[in-house]
N, C-alpha and C positions, 0 to 999 in steps of 0.2 A: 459476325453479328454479336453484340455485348449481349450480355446476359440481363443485364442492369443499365443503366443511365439513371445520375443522381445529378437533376438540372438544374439550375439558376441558381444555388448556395452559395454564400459568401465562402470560400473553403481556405483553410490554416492548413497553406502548401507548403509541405517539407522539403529539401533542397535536393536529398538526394533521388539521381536521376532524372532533375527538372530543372529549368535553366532558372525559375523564380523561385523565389519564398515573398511569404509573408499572409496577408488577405488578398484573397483572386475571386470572383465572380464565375466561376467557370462552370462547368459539366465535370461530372467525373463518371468515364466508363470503365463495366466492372468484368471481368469473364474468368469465368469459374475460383469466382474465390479473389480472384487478385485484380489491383488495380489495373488495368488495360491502359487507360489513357487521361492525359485532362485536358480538355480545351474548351473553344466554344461550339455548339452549333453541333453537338455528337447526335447521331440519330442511328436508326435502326437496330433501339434494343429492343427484347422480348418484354422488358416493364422497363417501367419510367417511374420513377418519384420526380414530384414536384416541391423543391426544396426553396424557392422563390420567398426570400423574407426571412429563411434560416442563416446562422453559421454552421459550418458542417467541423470539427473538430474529431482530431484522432481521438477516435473511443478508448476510454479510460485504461491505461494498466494500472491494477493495484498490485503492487510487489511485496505488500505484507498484511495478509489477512489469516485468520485461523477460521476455517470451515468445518475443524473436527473430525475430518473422515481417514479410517474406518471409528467407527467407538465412540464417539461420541455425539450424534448426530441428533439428539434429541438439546443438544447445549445448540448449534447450528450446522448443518448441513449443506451436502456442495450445492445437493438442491434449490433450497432455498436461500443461500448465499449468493450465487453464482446467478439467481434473478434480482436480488435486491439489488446486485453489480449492476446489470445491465440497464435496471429503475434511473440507476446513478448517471447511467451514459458508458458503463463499463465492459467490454468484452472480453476481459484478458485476466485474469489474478495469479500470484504466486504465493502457495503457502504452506506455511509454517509448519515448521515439524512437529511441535504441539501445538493446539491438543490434542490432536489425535491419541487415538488407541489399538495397534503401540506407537509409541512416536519412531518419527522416520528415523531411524537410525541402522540399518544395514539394507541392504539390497532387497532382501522379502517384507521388510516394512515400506520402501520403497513401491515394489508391486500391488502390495497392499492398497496402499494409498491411490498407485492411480486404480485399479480397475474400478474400487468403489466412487473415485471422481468423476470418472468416466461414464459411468451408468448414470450420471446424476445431473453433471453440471450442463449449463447451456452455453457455458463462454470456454474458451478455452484456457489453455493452465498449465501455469508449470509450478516444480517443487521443488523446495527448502530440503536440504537434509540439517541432522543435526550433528552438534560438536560438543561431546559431553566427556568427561573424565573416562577412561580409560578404554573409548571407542575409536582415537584417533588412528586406527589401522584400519577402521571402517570407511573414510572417507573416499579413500580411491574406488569401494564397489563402488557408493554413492554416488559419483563423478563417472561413471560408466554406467551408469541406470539413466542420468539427466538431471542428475540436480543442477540447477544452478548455482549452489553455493554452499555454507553451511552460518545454522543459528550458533551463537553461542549466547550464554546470558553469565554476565559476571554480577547478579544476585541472584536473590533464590527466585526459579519462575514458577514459583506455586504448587510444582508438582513433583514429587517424591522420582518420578519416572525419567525427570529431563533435571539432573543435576546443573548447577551452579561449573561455568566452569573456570578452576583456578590459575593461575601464573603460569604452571608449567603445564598444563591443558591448552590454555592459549598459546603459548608459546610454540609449542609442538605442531599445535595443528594449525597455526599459522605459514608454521615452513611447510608443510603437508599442500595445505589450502596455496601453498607458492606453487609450488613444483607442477599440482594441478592447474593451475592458472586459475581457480573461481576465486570468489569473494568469501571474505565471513563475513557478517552479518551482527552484529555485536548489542545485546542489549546495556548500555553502559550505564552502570549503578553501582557505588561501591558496596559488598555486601557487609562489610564489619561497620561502616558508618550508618547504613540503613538496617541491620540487624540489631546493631545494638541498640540506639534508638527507639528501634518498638520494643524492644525488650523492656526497656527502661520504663518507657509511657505503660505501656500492661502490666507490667509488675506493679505499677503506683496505682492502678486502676482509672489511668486516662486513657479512652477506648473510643475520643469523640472523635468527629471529622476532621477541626482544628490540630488534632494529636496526628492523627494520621499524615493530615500534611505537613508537618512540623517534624514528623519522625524520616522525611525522603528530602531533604534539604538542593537545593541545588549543584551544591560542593558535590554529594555524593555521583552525579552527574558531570559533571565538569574533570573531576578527579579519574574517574572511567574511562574517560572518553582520553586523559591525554596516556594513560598506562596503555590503554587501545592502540593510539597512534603509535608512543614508542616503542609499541611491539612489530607494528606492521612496519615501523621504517627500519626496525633491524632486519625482521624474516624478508620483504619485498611482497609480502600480499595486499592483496585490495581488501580493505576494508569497506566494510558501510555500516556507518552508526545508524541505527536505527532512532526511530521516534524521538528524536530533540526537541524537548521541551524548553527550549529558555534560551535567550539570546548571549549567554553570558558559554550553556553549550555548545554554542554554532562558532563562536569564538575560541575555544578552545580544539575544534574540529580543523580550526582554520589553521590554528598555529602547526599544529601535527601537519597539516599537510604542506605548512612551509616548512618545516624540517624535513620533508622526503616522504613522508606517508603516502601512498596512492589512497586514497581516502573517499568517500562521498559521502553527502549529509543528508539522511531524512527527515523532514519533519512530518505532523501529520495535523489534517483539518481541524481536531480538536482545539489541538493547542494554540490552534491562530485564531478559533472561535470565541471559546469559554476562557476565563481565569478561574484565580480559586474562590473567589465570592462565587461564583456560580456551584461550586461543589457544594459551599455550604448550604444555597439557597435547593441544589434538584437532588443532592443528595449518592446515595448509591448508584443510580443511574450514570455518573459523572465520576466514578471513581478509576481511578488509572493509574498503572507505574510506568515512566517517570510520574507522577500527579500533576495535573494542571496548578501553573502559578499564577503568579502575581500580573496586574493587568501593563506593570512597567516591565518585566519580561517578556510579554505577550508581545508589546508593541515592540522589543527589542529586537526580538526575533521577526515580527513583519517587516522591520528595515532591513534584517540582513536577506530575509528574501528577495523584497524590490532591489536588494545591492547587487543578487545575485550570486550570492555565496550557499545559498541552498540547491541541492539540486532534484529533492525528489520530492513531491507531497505524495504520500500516501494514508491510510485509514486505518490501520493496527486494528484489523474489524475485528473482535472478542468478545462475543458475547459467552450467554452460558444462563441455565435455568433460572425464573424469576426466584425460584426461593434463596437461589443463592444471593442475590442480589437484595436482600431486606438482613434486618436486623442491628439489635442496637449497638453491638461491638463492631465499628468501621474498618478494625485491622481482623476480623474475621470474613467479611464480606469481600467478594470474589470480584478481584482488579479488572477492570476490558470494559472498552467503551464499543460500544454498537454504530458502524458510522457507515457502514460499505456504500450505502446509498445516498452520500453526502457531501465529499471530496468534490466534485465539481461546485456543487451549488453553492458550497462555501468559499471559494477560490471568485469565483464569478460575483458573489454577492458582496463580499467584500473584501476581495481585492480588487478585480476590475472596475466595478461601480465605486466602493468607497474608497480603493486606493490609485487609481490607473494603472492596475497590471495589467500590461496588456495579455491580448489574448494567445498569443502568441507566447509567450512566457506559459501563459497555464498551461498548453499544448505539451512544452516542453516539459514542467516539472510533472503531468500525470501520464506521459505516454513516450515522449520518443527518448527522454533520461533516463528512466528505467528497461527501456527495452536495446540503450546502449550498454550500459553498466551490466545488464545480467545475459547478456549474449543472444538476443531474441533479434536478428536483423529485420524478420519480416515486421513486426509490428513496432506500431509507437510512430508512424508518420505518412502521412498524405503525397504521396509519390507513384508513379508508374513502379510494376515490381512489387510491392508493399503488399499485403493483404491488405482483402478491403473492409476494415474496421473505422465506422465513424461514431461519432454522436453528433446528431441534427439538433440546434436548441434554437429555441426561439429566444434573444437577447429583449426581448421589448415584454415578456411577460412576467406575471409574477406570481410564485406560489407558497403556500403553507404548507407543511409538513404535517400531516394526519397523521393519527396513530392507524386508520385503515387504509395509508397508503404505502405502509412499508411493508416489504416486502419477503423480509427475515423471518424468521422463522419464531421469534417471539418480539411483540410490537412494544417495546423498549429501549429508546434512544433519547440522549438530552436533546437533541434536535427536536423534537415533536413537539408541534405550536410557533418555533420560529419560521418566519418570511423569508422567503430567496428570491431574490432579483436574477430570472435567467432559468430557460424549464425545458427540463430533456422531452422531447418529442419523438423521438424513434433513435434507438442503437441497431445498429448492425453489425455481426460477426461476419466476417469473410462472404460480404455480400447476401446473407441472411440476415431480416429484420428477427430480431431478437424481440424487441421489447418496441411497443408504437402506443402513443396518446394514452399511456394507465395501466398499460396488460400487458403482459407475457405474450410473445407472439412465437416463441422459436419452435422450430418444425425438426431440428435435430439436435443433437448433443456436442460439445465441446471436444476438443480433442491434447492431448499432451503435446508442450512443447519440451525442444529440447537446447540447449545452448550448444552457439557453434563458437568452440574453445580450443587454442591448440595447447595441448599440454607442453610442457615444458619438463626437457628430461635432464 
């Protein structure tokens, strides 16, 4: 007998292990935890949802969020990160070795990190290590604990604790990051184009928004992203650029990987949302590195989406204390857009309604591309075998984004006041409703994932 039956849903059936894909009408039976079965006409579970009117979609991965645990949890926490997820349609996150306090960076920051996720979160999760100047002997515990990969940032990321790392930092722990089989993870910005820049604007005493975005140019982007590439196609590692901002990026992403690069592209909801009139007009709230551009980059990059040269949306969820987020110097004020509970409804609202992506497509860039690329086989698709993670949404409604309906740990997001077309109605983690109609509903805790990698000797 099922544990669960999830009836009459329009359901975004994944291939493996099922003779269909695409939208099926079907039942999907659930037993302990994992997809059982999918057809018509399933009976004799213990509950039953009445999913009649919904689409059922694989519940959200997000593969780059920062939750801050251990140390920093009053900036956000797995706690209340790991519900705004679920708000979102999300059951799964992977994150970032900062901000955390210490940053993930050996095997006892590793531990660290999960027991205090673990006490916290309600979706499950896995984690980033990091790739910083003169840690690169560190990677292998880190790949023996469960990372999935490692961060590197080729500018400064804000924090004295998680250096910048250089030419022969990358280099190094790209052959490192080979031989383990994972991915690095690359914030791509050049640092001497973007350092010197603000240096230039703060010394003249231009400190406004306009400077700010003037001082991260696209080039610095672009330039990153191909030193990136032609590092991974010498060493043989997988890369994944992170957060691509701008269509002119995703181009340069492409080229690298027609030269040999194993490569894949992130972008994230913001950047397909807002441009940079919107920074001027919400201010701090809106500030981010790469920065949101121009609304003719914006749409450059929605093309190469619908082209299909993107392969992951995700939310670069960063927040961090309201005070830090005010004041009149904008190159003083602390980068990270607040979005975890957004990534769907932004994909849906407009790209499906305003652009025809289909749904199928969102399926793939928030759940079963990321859970290919970082080694997680159970999640990321609607299959026998699969855990059973969905999000139920109802496609015919429509909602606003309140500042009392988010669910983060400080109600601070550019989002708040815009309309979405398309409204999560219940997430479920491994056959636990998580989150149903507004509320928190999860009855236990998340648990660590681990990628299944063969190392290469």
């Amino acid at each position: 007998m099922p544990d669960l039956v999830i009836r009459g849903g329009t359901v975004l059936v994944g291939q493996a292990s099922w003779p269909v894909s695409g939208e099926q009408r079907v039942d999907i039976a659930v037993e302990s935890g994992v997809i059982a079965e999918i057809g018509q006409g399933i009976s004799g579970a213990a509950e039953e949802i009445d999913a009649r009117g919904l689409t059922i979609f694989p519940a959200v991965l997000d593969c780059h969020v920062h939750f801050n645990e251990p140390g920093r949890a009053d900036w956000e926490g797995a706690a209340s990160g790991s519900r705004a997820l679920a708000a979102g349609g999300g059951a799964t996150f992977i994150d970032m070795p900062l901000n955390s306090t210490p940053c993930t960076l050996s095997a006892a920051d590793f531990e660290a990190k999960r027991q205090a996720i673990e006490r916290a979160s309600i979706a499950d999760f896995a984690l980033w290590g990091g790739l910083v100047p003169g840690r690169v002997e560190s990677l292998a515990e880190l790949a023996e604990c469960g990372a999935v990969g490692f961060k590197a940032f080729l500018s400064n990321s804000g924090l004295p604790e998680f250096p910048r790392a250089d030419d022969l930092t990358l280099y190094q722990g790209m052959r490192e990051a080979a031989r383990l089989n994972l991915p690095v993870a690359v914030h791509a910005e050049n640092e001497e184009l973007t350092a010197g820049l603000s240096r230039r604007a703060i010394e003249a005493g231009r400190t406004s928004i306009r400077d700010y975005l003037d001082s991260r140019p696209v080039l610095a982007e672009v330039e990153a992203i191909q030193r990136a590439g032609l590092i991974a196609a010498e060493t043989g590692a997988k890369v994944h650029i992170v957060h691509v901002s701008s269509g002119r990026g995703v181009a340069a992403a492409l080229e690298a990987r027609a030269r040999g690069a194993n490569l894949t592209i992130e972008t994230c909801a913001h950047y397909l949302y807002f441009t940079e009139e919107d920074v001027e007009r919400l201010g701090a709230v809106a500030k981010c590195a790469p920065p949101l551009r121009s609304a003719a980059q914006r749409e450059s990059l929605w093309n190469h989406l619908l082209a299909g040269h993107v392969d992951v949306v995700a939310s670069d969820h960063s927040p961090a204390l309201p005070s830090m987020k005010s004041g009149a110097d904008f190159f003083a004020i602390w980068g990270g857009i607040a979005g975890v509970q957004s990534t769907l409804a932004v994909l849906l609202d407009r790209g499906h309604f305003a652009r025809n992506l289909p749904l199928q497509s969102i399926a793939e860039l928030t759940a079963a591309s990321p859970a290919r690329r970082f080694g997680l086989p159970r999640k990321g698709s609607i299959a026998p075998g699969m855990d059973a993670d969905f999000a139920l949404v109802d496609l015919s409604a429509c909602d606003t984004l309140k500042r009392d309906g988010l669910f983060q740990r400080h109600a601070f997001s550019p989002y708040v006041g815009e309309m979405f077309r398309g409204r999560v109605c219940r997430t479920i983690r491994r056959g636990e409703t998580i989150f149903q109609d507004g509320r928190i509903a999860a009855r236990s805790c998340g648990r660590l994932l681990r990628p299944v990698v063969e190392v290469r000797r």
